[in-house]
Backbone as CSV, one residue per row, in Angstrom:
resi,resn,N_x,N_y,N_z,CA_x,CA_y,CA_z,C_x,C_y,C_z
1,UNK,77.471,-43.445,-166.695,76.997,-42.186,-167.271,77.510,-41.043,-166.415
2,UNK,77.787,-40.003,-167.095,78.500,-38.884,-166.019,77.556,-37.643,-166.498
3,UNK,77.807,-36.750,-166.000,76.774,-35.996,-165.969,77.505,-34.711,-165.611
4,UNK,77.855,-33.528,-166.864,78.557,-32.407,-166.294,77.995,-31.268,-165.784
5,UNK,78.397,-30.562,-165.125,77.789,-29.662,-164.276,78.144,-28.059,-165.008
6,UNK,76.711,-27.479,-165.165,76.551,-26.260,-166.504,77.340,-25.273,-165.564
7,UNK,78.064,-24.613,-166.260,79.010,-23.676,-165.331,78.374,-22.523,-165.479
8,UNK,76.883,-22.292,-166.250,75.958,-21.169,-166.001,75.105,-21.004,-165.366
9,UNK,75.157,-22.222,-164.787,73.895,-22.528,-163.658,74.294,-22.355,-162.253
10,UNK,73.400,-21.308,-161.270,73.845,-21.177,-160.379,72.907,-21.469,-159.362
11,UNK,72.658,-22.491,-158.166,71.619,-23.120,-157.408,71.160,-21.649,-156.508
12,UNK,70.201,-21.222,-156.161,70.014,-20.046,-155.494,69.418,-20.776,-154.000
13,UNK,70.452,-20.318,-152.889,70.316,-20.703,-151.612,69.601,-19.594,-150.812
14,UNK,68.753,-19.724,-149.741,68.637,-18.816,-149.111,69.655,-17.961,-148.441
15,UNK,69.304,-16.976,-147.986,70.308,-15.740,-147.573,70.661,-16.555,-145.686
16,UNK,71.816,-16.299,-145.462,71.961,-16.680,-144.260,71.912,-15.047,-143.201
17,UNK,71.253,-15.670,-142.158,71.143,-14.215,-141.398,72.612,-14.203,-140.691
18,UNK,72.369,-13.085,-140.401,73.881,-12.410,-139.301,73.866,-12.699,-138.064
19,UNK,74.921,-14.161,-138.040,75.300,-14.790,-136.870,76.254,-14.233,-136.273
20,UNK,76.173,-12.674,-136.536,77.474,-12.076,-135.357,77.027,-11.819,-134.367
21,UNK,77.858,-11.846,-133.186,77.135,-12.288,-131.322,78.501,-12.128,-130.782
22,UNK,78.046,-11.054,-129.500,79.333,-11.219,-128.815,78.901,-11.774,-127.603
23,UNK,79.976,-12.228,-126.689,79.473,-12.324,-125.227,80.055,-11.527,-124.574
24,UNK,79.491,-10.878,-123.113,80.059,-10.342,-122.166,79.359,-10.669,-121.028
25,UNK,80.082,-10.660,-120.038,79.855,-10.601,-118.652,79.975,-9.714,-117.812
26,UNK,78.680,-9.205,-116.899,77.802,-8.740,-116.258,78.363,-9.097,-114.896
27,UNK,78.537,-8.196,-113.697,78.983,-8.163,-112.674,78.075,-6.817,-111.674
28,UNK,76.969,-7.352,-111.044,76.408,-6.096,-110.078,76.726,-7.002,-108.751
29,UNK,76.523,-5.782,-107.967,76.755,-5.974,-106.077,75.955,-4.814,-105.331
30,UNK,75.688,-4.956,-104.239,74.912,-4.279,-103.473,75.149,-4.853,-102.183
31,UNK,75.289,-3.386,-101.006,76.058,-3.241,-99.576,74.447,-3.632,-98.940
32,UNK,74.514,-4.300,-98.098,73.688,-4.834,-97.029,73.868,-4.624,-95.421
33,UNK,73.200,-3.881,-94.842,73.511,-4.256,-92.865,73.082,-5.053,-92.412
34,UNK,74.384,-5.930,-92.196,73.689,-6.843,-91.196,72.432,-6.818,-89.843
35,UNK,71.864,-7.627,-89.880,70.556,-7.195,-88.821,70.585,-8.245,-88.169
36,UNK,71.784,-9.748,-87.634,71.510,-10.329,-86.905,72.836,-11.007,-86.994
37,UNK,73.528,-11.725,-85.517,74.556,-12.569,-85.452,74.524,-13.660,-84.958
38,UNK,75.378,-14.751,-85.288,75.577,-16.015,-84.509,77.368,-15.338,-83.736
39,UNK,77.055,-15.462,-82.164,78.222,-15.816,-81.409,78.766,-16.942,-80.701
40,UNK,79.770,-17.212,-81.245,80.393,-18.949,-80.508,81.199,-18.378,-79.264
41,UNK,80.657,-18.954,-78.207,81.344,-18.495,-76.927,81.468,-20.070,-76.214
42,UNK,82.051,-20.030,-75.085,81.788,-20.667,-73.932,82.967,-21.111,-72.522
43,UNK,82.929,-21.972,-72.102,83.654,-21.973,-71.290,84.640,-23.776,-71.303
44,UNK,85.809,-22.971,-71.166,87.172,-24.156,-71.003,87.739,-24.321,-69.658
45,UNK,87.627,-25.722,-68.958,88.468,-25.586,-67.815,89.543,-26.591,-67.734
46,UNK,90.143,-26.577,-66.792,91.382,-27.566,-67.167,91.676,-27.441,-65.330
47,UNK,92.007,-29.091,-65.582,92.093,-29.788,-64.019,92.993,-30.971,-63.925
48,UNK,94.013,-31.606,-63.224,93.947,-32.775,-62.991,93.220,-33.834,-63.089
49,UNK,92.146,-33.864,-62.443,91.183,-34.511,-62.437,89.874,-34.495,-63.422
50,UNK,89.501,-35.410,-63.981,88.609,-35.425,-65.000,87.631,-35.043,-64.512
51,UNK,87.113,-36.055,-63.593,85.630,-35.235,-62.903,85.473,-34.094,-62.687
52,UNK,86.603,-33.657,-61.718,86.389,-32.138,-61.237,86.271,-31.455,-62.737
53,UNK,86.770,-31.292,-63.071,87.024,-30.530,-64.763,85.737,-30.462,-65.172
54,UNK,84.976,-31.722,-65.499,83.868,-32.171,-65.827,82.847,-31.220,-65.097
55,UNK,82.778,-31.212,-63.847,81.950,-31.109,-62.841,82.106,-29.135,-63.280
56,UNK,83.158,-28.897,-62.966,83.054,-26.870,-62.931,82.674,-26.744,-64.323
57,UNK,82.915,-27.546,-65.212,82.552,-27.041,-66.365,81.356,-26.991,-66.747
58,UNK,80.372,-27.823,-66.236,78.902,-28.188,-66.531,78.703,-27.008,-65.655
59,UNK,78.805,-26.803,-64.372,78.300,-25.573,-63.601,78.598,-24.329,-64.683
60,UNK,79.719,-24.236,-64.682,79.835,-22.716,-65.389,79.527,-22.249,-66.646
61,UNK,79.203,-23.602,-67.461,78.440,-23.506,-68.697,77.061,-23.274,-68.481
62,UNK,76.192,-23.338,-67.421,75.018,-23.252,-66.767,74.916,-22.274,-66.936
63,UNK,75.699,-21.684,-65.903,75.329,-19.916,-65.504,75.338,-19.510,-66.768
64,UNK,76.347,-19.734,-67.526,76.139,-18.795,-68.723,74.793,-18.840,-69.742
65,UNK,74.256,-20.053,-69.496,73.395,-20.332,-70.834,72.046,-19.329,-69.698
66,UNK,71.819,-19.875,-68.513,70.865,-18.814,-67.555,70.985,-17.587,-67.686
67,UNK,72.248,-16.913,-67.797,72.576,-15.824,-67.533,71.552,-15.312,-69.120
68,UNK,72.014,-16.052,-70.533,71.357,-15.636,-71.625,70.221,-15.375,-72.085
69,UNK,69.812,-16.385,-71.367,68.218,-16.774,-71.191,67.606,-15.680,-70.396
70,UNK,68.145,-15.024,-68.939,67.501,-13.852,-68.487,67.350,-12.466,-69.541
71,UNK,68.228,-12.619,-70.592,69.279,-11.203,-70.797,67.921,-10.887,-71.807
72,UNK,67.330,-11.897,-72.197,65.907,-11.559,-73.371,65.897,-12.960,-74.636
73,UNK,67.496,-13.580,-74.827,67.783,-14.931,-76.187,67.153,-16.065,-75.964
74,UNK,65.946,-16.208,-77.085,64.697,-17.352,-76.545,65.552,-18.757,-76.381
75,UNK,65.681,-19.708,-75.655,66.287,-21.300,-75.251,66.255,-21.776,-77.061
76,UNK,65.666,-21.275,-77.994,66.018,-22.097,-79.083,67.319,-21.595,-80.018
77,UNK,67.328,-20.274,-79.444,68.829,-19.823,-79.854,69.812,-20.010,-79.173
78,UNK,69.928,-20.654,-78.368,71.088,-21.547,-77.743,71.339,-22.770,-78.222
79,UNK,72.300,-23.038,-78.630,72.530,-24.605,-78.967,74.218,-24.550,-78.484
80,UNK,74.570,-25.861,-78.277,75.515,-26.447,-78.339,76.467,-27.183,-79.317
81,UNK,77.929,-26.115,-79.779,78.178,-26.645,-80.784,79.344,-27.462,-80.875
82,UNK,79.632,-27.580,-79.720,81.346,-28.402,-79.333,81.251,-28.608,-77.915
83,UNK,81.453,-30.108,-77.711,81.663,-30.087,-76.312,83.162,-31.732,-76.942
84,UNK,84.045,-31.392,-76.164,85.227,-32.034,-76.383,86.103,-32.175,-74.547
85,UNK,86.831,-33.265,-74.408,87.792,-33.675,-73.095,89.183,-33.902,-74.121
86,UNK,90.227,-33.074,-73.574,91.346,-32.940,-74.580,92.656,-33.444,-73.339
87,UNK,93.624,-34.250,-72.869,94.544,-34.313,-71.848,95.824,-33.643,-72.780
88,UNK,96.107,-32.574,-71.507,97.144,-31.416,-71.912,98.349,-32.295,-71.352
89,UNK,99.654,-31.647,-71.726,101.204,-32.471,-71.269,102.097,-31.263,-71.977
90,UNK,103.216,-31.583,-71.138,104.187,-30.778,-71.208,105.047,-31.390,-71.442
91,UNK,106.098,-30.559,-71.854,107.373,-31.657,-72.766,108.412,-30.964,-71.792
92,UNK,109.319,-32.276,-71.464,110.605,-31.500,-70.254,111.661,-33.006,-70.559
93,UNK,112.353,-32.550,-71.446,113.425,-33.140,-71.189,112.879,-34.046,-72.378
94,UNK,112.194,-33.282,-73.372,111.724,-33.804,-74.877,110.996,-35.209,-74.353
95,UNK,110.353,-35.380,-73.274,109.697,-36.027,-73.053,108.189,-35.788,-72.732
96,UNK,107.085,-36.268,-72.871,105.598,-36.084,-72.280,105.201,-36.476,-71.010
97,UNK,105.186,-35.220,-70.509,104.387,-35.057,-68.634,103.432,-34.731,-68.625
98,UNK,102.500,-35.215,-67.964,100.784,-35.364,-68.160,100.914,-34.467,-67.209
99,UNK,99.515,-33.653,-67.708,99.940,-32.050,-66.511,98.021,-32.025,-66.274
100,UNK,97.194,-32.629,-66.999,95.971,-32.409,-66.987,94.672,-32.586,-67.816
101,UNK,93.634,-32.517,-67.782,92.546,-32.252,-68.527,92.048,-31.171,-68.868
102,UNK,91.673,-30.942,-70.130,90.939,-29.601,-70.486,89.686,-30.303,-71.280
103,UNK,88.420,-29.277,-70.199,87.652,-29.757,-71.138,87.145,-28.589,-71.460
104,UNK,85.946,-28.624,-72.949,85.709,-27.454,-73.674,84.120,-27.781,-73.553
105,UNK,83.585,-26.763,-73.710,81.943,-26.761,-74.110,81.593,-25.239,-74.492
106,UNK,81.277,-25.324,-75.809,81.033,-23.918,-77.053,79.728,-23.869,-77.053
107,UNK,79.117,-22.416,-77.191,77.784,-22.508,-77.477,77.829,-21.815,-78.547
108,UNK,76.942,-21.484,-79.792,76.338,-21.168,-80.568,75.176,-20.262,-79.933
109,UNK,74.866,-19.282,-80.249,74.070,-17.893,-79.988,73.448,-17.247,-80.802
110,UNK,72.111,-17.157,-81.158,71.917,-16.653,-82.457,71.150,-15.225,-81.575
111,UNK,71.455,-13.972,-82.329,71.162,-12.580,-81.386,70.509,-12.167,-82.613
112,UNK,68.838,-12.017,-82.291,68.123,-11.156,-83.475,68.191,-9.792,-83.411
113,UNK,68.837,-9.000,-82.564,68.575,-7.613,-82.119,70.477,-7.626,-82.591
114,UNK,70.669,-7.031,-83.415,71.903,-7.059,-83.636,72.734,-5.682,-82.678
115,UNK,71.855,-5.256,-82.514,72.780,-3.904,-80.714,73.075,-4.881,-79.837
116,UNK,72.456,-5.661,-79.682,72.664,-6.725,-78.520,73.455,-7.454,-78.274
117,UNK,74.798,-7.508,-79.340,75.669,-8.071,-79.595,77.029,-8.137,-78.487
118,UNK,77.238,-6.953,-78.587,78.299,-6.546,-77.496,78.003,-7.129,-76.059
119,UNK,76.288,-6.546,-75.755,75.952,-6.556,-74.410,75.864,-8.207,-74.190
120,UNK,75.574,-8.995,-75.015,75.373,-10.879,-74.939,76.932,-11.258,-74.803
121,UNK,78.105,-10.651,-75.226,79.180,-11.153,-75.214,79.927,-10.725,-73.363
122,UNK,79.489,-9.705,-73.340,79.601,-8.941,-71.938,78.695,-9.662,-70.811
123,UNK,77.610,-10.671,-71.265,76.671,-10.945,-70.102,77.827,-12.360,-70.047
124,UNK,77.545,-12.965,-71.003,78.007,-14.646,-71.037,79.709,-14.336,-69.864
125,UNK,80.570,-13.536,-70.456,82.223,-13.264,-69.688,81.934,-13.130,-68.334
126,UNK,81.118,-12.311,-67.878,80.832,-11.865,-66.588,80.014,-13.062,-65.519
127,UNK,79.608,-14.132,-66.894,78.851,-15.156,-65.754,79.573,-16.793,-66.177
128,UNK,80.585,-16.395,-66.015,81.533,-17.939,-66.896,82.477,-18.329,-67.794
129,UNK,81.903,-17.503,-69.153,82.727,-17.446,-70.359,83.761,-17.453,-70.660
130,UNK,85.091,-17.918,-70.736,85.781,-17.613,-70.594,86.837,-17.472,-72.586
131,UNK,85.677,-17.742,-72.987,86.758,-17.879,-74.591,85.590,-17.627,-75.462
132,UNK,86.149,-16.412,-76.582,84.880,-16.290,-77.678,85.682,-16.521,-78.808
133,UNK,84.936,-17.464,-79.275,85.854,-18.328,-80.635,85.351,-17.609,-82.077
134,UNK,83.965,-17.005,-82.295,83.667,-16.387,-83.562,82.240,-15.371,-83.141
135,UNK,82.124,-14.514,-83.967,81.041,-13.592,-84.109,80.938,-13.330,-85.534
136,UNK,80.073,-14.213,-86.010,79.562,-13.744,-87.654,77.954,-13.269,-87.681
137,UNK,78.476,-12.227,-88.229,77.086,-11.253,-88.965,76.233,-11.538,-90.177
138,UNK,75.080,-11.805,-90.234,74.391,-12.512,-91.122,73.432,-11.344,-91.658
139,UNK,73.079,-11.464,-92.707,71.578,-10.488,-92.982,70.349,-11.681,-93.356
140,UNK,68.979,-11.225,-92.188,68.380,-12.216,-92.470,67.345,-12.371,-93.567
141,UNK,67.268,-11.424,-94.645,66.894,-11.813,-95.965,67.625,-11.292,-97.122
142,UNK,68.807,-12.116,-97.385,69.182,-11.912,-98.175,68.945,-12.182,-99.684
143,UNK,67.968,-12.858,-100.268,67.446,-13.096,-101.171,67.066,-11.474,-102.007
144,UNK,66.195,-10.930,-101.131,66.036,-9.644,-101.327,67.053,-8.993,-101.853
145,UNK,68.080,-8.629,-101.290,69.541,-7.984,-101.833,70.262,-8.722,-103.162
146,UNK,70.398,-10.046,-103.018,70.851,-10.435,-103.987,70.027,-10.290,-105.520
147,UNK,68.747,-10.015,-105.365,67.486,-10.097,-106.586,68.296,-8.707,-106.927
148,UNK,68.595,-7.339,-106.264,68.784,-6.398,-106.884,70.390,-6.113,-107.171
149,UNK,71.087,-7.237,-106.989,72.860,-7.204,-107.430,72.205,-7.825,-108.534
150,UNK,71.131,-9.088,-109.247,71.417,-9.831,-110.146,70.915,-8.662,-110.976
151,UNK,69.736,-7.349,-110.663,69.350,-6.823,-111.848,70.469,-5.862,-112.156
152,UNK,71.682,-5.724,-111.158,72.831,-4.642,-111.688,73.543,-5.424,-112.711
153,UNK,73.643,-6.496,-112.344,74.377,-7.389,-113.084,74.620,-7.563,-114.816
154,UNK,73.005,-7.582,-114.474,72.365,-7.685,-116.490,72.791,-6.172,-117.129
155,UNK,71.927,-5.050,-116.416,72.554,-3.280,-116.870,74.020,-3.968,-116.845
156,UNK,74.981,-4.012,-116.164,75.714,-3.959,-116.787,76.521,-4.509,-118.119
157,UNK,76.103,-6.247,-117.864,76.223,-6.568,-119.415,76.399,-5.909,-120.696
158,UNK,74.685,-5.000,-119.818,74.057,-4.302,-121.029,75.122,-3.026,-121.654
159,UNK,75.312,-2.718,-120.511,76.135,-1.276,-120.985,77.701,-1.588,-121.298
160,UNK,78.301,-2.756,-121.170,79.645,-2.971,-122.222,78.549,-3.521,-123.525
161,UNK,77.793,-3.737,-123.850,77.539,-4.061,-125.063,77.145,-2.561,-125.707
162,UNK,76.561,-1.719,-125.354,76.808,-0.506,-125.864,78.089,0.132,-126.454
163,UNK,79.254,-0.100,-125.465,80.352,0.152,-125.206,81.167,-0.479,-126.507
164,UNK,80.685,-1.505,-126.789,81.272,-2.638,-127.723,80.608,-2.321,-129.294
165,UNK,79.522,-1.938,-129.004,78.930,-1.421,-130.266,79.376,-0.214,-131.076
166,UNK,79.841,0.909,-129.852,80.015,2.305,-130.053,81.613,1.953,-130.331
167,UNK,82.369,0.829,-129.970,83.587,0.844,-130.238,83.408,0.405,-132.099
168,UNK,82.726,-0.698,-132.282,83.063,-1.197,-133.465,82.258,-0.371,-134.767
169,UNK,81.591,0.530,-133.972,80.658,1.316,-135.017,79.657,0.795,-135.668
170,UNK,78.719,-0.115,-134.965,77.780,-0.962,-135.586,76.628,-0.700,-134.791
171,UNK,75.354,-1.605,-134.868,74.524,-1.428,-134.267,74.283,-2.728,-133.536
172,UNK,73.435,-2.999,-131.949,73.441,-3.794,-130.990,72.302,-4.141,-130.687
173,UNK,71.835,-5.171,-130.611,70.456,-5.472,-129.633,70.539,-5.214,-128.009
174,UNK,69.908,-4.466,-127.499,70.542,-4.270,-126.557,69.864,-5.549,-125.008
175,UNK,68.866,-6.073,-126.049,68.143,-7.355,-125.244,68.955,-8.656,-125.770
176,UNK,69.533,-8.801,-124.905,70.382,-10.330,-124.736,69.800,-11.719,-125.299
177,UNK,70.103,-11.934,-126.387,69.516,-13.468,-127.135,69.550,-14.484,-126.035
178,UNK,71.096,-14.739,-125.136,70.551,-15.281,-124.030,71.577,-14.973,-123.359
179,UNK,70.865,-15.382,-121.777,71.590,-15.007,-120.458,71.361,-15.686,-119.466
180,UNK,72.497,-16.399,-118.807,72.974,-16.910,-118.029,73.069,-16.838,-116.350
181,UNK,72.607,-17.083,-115.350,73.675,-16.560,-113.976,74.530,-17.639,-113.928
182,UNK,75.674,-17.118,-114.163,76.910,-17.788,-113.532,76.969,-18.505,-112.263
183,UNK,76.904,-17.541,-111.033,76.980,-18.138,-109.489,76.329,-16.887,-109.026
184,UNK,75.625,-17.459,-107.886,75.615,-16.440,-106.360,76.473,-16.534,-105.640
185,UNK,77.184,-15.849,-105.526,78.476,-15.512,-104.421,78.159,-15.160,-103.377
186,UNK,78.521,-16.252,-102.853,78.785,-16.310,-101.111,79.181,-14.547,-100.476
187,UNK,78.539,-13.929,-99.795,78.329,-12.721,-99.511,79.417,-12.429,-98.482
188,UNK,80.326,-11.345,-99.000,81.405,-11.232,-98.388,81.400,-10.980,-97.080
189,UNK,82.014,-11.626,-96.013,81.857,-11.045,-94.456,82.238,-10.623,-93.714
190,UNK,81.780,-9.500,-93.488,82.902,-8.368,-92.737,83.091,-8.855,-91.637
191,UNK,84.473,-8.125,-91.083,84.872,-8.825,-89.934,84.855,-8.302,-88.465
192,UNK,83.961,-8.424,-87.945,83.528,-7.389,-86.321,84.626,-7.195,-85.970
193,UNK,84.842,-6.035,-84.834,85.931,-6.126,-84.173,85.103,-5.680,-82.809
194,UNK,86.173,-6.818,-82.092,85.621,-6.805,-80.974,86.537,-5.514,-80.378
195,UNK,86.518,-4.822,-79.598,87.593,-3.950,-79.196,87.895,-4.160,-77.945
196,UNK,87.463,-5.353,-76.970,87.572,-5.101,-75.665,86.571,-5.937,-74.894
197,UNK,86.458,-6.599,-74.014,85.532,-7.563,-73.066,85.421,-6.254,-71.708
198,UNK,84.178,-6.111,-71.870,83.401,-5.148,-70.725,83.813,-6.256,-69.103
199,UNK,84.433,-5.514,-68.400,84.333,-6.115,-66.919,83.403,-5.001,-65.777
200,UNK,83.080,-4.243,-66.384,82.049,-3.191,-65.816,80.280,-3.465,-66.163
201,UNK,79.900,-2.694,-65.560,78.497,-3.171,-66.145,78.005,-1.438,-66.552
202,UNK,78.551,-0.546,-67.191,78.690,1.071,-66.971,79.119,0.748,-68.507
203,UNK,79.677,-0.227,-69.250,79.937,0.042,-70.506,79.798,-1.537,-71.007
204,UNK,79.670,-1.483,-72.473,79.652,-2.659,-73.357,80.754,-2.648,-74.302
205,UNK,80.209,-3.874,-74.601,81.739,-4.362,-75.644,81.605,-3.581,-76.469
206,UNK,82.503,-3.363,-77.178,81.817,-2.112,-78.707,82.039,-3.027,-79.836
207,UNK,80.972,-3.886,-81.024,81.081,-4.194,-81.564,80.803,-2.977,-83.004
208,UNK,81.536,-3.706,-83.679,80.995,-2.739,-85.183,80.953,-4.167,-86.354
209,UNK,79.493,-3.818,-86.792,79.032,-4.808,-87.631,79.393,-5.050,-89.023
210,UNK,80.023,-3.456,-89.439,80.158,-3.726,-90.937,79.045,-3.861,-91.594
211,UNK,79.264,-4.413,-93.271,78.746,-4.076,-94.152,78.861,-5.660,-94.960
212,UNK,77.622,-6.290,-95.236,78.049,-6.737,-96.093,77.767,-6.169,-97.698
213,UNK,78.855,-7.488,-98.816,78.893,-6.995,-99.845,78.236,-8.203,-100.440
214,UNK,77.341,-7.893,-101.291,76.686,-9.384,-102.110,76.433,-8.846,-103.696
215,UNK,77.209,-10.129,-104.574,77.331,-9.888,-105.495,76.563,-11.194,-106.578
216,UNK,76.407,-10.620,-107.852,75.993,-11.464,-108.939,76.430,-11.121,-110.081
217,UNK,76.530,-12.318,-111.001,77.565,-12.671,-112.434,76.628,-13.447,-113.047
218,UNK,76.492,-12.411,-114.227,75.451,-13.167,-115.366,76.531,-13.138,-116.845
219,UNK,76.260,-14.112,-117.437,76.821,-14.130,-119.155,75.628,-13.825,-119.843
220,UNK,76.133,-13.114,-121.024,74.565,-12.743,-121.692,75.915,-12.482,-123.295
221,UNK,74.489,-13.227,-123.879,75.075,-13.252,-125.450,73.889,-11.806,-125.804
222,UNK,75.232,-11.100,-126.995,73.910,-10.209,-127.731,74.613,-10.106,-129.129
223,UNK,73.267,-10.256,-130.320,73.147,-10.052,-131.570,73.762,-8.329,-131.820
224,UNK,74.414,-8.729,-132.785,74.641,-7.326,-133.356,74.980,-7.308,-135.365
């Protein structure tokens, strides 16, 4: 049996709503001062002899960690982050001549008084130190800063969707059907400059801390 289909008959479907949606992405940031550093310092010696090497190096890593400990940096902000025995050689005649031992021992420094920076790098040199391997600047709540890059983030979404609306001549929700954070980005880190190791006690190192930059990336769909 077949069954033809009335070509006056028309099935009445519901109306489909307006699935037009654009996406854009949202980009805020906000400058932060740093208010605290970790400095990697310490002392390298190099000897013939292992022991001896061994031996000045434990002394002069002493003084320095004492010296820190007087300066005001509580014993739990000291740690130890490398201690290594490396045998140095020289090449003469494209051959290897054992010329010695170097040994290394790094400390880690965490300085809550971020002025104090210069003057901790100036105490440690003057009582041992002989090598500063890094000085990174941290901010210690950054959560805070980043909460107000993520709310630049969304305004801005918001305002290319204006932008996008006023281009196509239509009208926009300007509340996001939905939205996304992409990533928290690792907070850009400025780079101190040291300008100079104080051998006086009449002046300090001059550090400059910079600025950090911390940013957030949201996707946000909006109805229009």
């Amino acid at each position: 049996m077949y069954y033809q289909a009335n070509p006056y008959f028309r099935q009445s479907f519901p109306t489909r709503q307006n699935q037009r949606k654009v996406t854009l992405y949202g980009e805020g940031s906000v400058m932060a001062q740093p208010d605290q550093a970790t400095i990697v310092l310490g002392v390298i010696t190099e000897n013939r002899n292992l022991q001896q090497a061994q031996q000045t190096n434990a002394t002069e890593t002493t003084n320095v960690i004492n010296a820190i400990l007087n300066s005001g940096v509580p014993r739990e902000n000291i740690q130890t982050s490398e201690f290594r025995i490396d045998i140095d050689y020289d090449f003469q005649d494209g051959k290897q001549v054992f010329r010695g031992y170097r040994v290394t021992n790094l400390l880690t420094i965490t300085v809550e008084d971020i002025e104090k920076v210069g003057e901790i790098v100036d105490i440690a040199v003057n009582n041992g130190a002989n090598t500063v391997r890094n000085i990174n600047m941290t901010v210690s709540n950054q959560d805070r800063y980043y909460q107000r890059a993520l709310a630049n983030a969304i305004k801005n979404a918001q305002e290319k969707s204006l932008l996008v609306a006023d281009t196509l001549g239509v009208s926009i929700n300007e509340i996001p059907d939905q939205l996304k954070e992409i990533s928290s980005t690792t907070p850009e880190q400025p780079r101190p400059f040291v300008l100079g190791v104080s051998t006086e006690k009449a002046s300090t190192t001059p550090i400059e801390p910079g600025q950090f930059k911390i940013t957030a990336l949201v996707e946000a769909i909006f109805h229009y």
